[in-house]
C-alpha positions in Angstrom: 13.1 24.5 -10.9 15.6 22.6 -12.8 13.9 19.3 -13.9 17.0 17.5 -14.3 16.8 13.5 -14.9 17.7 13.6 -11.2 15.1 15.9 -10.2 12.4 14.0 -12.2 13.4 10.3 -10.9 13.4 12.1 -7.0 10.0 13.3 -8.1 8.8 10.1 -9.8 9.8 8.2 -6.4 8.1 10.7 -4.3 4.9 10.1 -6.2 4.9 6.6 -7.0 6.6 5.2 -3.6 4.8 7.3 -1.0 2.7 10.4 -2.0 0.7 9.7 -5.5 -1.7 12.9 -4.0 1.1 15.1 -3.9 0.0 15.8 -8.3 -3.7 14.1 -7.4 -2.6 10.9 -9.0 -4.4 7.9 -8.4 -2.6 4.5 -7.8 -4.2 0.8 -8.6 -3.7 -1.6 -6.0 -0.9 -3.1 -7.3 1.0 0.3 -7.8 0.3 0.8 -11.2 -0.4 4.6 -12.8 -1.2 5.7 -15.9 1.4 7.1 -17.6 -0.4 9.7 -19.9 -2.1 10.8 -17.1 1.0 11.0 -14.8 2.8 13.0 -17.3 -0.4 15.9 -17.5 -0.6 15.4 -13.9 3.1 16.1 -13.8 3.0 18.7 -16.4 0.5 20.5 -14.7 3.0 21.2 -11.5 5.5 23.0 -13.7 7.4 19.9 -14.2 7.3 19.1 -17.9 8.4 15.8 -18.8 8.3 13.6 -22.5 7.5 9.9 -22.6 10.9 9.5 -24.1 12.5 11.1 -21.3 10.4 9.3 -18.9 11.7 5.9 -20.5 14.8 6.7 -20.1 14.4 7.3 -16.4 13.2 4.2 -16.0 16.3 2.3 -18.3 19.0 4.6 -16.6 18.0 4.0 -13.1 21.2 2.1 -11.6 18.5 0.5 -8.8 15.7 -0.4 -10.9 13.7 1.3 -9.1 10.4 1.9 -11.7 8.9 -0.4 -14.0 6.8 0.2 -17.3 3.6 -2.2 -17.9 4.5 -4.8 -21.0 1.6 -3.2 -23.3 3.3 0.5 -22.1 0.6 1.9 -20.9 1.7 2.1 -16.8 4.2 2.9 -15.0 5.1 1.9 -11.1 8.1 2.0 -8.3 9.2 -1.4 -7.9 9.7 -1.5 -4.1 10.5 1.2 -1.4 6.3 2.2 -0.8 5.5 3.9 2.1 1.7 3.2 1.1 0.1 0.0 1.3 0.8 -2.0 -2.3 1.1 -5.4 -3.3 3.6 -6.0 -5.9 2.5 -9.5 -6.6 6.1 -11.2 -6.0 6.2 -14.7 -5.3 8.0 -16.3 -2.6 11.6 -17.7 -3.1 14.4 -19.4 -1.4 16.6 -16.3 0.3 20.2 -16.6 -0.3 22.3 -18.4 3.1 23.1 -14.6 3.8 21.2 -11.8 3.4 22.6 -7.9 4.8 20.9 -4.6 5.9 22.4 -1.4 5.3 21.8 1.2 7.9 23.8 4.5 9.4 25.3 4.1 12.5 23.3 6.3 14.6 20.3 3.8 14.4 22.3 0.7 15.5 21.0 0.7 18.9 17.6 1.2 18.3 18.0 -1.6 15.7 19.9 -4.2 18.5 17.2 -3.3 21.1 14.3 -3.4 19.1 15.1 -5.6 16.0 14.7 -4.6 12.0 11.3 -2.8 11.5 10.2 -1.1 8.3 9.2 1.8 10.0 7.2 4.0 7.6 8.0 1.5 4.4 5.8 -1.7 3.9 9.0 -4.2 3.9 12.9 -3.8 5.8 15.5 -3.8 2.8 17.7 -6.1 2.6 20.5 -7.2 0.7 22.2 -9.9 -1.3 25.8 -8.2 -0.9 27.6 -6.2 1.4 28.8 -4.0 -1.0 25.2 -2.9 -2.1 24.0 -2.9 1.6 27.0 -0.6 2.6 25.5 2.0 -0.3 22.2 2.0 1.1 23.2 2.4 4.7 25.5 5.3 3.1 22.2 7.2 1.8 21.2 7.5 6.1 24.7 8.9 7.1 28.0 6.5 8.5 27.2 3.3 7.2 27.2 -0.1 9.3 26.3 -3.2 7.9 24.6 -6.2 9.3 
């Protein structure tokens, strides 16, 4: 196993987006984990990370995609959960146009049956093309709508 930063921020979203048993971890309702006992929880499946390295998981991460508590004690994902969480956002005015990135093999199933979040709580959408053309590129050929 190579545990690079890659491999640990894969890992980190596996277990705090959709499978927190997958190390026996134990989420609060609003997504939060402890983060000394996700790193012995991690450390005990052969993946060995620091709390310096996990910080800096959580800073390099180009989509934001984890979030440390402000007394830095927890950690969480910051969207993308498979498993029921409530993040506590507050409503706000959406921009005039908002996009959805997807690959081109689900288009019709998405024009016959409208955007569904499938096996995620919420559909992902976008506040620029550019970003939504990235995530559709993650699925295969990407089309934006």
């Amino acid at each position: 196993m190579r545990n690079t930063q890659d491999d640990h921020s894969r890992f980190l979203s596996l277990v705090l987006r959709h499978q927190p048993e997958t190390i026996g971890l134990q989420l609060d309702d609003q997504g939060w984990a402890d983060i000394g006992e996700l790193l012995a929880r991690l450390a005990a499946k052969g993946r060995n990370l620091g709390r310096k390295q996990l910080e800096k998981i959580v800073l390099d991460n180009d989509k934001q995609r984890f979030a440390i508590s402000e007394d830095g004690l927890r950690i969480r994902a910051n969207q993308g959960h498979s498993i029921k969480i409530d993040l506590g956002l507050a409503a706000c005015e959406p921009p005039d146009r908002l996009y959805h990135g997807t690959a081109s093999r689900l288009l019709d199933a998405i024009l016959a049956e409208g955007l569904r979040p499938c096996q995620r709580q919420h559909v992902h959408l976008s506040a620029d093309w550019q970003t939504a053309r990235k995530v559709g590129a993650r699925h295969g050929k990407p089309v934006v709508l």
